[in-house]
Every structure is written in C-alpha cells, then in structure tokens.
C-alpha positions as CSV (number, residue, x, y, z in Angstrom):
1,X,143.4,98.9,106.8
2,X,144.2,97.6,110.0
3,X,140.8,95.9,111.7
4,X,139.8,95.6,115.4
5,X,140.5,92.5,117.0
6,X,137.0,91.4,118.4
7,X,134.7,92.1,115.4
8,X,131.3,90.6,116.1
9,X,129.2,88.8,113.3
10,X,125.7,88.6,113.5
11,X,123.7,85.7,112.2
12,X,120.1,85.4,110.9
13,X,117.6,84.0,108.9
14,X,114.7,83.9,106.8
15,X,111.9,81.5,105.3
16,X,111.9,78.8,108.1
17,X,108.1,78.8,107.6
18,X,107.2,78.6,104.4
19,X,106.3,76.1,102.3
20,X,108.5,77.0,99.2
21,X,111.5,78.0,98.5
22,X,115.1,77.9,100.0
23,X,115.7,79.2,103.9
24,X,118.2,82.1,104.0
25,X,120.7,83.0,106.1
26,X,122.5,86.3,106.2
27,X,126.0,86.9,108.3
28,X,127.2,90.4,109.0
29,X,129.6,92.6,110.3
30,X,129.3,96.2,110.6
31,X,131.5,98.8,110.8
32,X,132.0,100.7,113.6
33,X,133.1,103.8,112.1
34,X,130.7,104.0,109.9
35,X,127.1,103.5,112.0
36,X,123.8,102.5,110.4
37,X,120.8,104.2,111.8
38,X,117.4,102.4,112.5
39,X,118.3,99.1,112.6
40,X,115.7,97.0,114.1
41,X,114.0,93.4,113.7
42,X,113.3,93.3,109.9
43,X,109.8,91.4,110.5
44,X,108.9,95.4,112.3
45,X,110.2,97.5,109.8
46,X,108.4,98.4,106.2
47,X,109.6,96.8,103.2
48,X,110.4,100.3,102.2
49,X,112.6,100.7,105.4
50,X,113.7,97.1,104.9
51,X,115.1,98.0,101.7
52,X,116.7,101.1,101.8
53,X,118.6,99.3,105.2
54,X,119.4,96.6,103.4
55,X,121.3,98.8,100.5
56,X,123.1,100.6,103.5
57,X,124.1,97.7,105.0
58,X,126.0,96.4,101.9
59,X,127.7,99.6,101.2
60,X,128.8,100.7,105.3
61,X,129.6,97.0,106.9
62,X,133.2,95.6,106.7
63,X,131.7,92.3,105.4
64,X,128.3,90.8,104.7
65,X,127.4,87.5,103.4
66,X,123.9,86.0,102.4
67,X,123.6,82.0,102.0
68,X,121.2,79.5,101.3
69,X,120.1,75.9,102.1
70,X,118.0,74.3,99.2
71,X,114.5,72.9,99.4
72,X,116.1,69.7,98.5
73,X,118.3,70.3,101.5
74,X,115.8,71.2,103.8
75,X,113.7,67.7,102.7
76,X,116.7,66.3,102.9
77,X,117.7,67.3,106.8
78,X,114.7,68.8,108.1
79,X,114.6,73.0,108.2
80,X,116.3,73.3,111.5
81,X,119.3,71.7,110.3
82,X,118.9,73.0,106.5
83,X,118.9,76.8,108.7
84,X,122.4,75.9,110.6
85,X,123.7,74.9,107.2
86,X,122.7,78.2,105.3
87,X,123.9,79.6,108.7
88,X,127.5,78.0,108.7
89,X,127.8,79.0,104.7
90,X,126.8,82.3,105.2
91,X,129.5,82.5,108.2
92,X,132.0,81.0,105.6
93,X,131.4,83.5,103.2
94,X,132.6,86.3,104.5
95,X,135.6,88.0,103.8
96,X,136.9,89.1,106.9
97,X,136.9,86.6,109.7
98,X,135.1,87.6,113.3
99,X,136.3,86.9,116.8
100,X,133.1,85.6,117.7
101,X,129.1,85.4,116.6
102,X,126.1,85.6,117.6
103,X,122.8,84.4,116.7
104,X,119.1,85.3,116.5
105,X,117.8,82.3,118.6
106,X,118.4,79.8,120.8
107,X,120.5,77.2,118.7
108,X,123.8,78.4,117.4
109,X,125.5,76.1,113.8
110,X,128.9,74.7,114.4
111,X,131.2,77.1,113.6
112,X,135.5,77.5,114.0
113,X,134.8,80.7,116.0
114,X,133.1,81.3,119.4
115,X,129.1,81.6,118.9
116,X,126.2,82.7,120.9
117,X,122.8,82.4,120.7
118,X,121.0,85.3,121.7
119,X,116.7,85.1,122.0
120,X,115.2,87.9,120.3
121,X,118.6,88.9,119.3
122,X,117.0,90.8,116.1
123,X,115.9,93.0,118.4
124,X,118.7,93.8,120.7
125,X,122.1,93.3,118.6
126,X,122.9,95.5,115.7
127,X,124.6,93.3,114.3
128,X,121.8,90.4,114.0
129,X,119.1,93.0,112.5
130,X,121.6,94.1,110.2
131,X,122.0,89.8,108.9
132,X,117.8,90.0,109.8
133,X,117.2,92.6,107.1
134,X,119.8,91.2,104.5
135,X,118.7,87.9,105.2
136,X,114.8,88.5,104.7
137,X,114.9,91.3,101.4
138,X,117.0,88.6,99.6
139,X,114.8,86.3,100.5
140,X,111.6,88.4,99.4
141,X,113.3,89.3,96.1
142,X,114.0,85.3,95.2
143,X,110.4,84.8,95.6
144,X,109.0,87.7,93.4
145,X,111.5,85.9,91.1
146,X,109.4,83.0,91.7
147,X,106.6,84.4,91.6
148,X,107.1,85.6,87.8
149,X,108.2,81.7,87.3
150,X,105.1,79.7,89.0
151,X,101.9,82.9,88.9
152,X,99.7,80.4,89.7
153,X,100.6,80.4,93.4
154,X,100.3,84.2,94.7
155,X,103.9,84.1,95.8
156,X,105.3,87.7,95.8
157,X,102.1,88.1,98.0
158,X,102.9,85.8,100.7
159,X,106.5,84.6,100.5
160,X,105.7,81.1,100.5
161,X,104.0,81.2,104.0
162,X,101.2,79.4,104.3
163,X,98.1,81.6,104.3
164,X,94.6,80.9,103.1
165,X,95.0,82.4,99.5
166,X,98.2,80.0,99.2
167,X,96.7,76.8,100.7
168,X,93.7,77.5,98.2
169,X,95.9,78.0,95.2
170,X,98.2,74.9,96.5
171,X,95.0,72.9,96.5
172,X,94.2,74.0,93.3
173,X,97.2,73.5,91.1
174,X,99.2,70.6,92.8
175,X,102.6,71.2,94.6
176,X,105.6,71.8,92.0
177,X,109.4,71.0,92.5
178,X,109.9,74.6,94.1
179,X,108.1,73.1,97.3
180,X,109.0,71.4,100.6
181,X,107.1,67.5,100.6
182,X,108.1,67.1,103.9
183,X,106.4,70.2,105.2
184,X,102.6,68.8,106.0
185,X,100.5,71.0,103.9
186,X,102.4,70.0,101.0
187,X,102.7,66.5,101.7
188,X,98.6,66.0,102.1
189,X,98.4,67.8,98.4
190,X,100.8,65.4,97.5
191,X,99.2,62.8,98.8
192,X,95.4,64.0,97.7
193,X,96.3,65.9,94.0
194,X,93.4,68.1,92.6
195,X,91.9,66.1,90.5
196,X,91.9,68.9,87.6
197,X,93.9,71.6,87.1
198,X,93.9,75.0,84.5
199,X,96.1,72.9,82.2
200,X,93.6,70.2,81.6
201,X,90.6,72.8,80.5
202,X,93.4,73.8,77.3
C-alpha cells in the first residue's frame, strides 16, 4: 500500500498532574480514507465516548503508538522533561514514519522530523484528539490497575490527581513507591508520615 507523502502525527499526553503514576504520551496517525467521527479533546468527552473512540482509533489509523515516562523518570527529570521523553518514545514507536508532527501545547520534544506545537491543539487537530483520547484511556486503565494494587488510595476514582479524598487518604496511609516525591504534596507526607497507619491496628 502505497502512503501519502505528508502524513501528519499528532502528539499528546496524559497524567502531567497527578501525583502517581507514569505520564503518558500517545502519537497518532490517522487515516484519511478511513475518517473517525467525533473526535474532540478527550478531557470533554465521556469515558463512554472516550472509550469507544479510542477502540476506533486503533482499528481505522495507519499507525498509533502509546509511551510512557516512569515516576522514577519524572523524579528523575522533572514532568515536563519526563512528558517530552514519553513524547519522543511514543513518536519512535510508530510504525510508519510522518512528514511532520504536531503537538498539543506550547513545547514541542526533539524529534528527527519537523514538529509544531499547536495551543489547544486537542481541540482543533484530529490528529492530536485522536493521541488525546489514546493517550488518556491508557492512562485511566493503568490506574484502575493500580487501584486494584494500592485500594487504600481511591485511585480509579481520581487518577492520581490530587483531590481532597486523595490528599486525605495520602495523609492517612503514607506515600508508596508508585508516587512522585518531588511533586509537593507528596514530598510534605514524606517529610511529616502519619504517625499510624491500618497496618499497625493488625
């Protein structure tokens, strides 16, 4: 099959905010020939829509790829430089190569083709709310895998972001080794432990 010579790839990610868990990057590039309807901004769709999107994207685009960039990494580099990593391995991954790329944002990861970084691109490029929607039901699904792992913390609820139920049950049970220390919430629980936990009352 012979491909256009200009295929775009759009770029996203997911879990820059939470406290837990890797950040996720998605690359994509759809088919032309085979359109997806109701692409949008994943953050505005269901998770019903996001879902049933997200199968369709895998079947219809020419190539897809979802990466990550580990909590370790992001401690390691700080998260914006952890999300251009997952960024550039999700780029890497694919199996057909673009022309160029563009990117939900305003910084773009160093890449070996032409990139762009599009604000609010999400919401205006099919091709980024196709990586937006990959990029944030992998995500989801890794942390309702989590969530089975480490109950204590809520996090199929809330993803790892950090809302009042999490803070409370952070502050309850101590941070474990699937969170960020150098993210501030976690650091002061790190720094300030409960000074019981459910495991002690056994």
């Amino acid at each position: 099959m012979s491909l256009p010579n200009d295929l775009l790839c759009g770029v996203d990610e997911a879990g820059r905010g939470p406290l837990c868990g890797p950040v996720v990057a998605a690359a994509v590039i759809l088919d032309p020939a085979r359109p997806i309807v109701g692409l949008a901004d994943s953050k505005k769709l269901s998770e019903k829509r996001r879902n049933a999107l997200a199968i369709e994207i895998r079947e219809k685009a020419l190539a897809w790829c979802i990466a990550e960039a580990s909590v370790a990494e992001i401690d390691r580099l700080n998260i914006l430089h952890a999300t251009m990593l997952a960024m550039q391995r999700a780029v890497a991954g694919l199996a057909v190569v673009p022309a160029r790329v563009q990117v939900d944002g305003n910084r773009c990861p160093r890449l070996d083709v032409p990139c762009e970084a599009v604000v609010k691109g999400d919401s205006l490029v099919a091709e980024i709310s196709a990586a937006s929607i990959l990029a944030k039901t992998a995500r989801d699904a890794l942390l309702v895998e989590l969530d089975r792992r480490y109950p204590q913390y809520g996090l199929a609820g809330h993803k790892g972001y950090p809302t009042a139920a999490h803070l409370a049950a952070l502050k309850a049970h101590g941070a474990c080794e699937i969170y960020r220390t150098s993210f501030g919430p976690v650091r002061d629980i790190i720094a300030n432990p409960p000074l019981w936990t459910e495991d002690d009352t056994r």
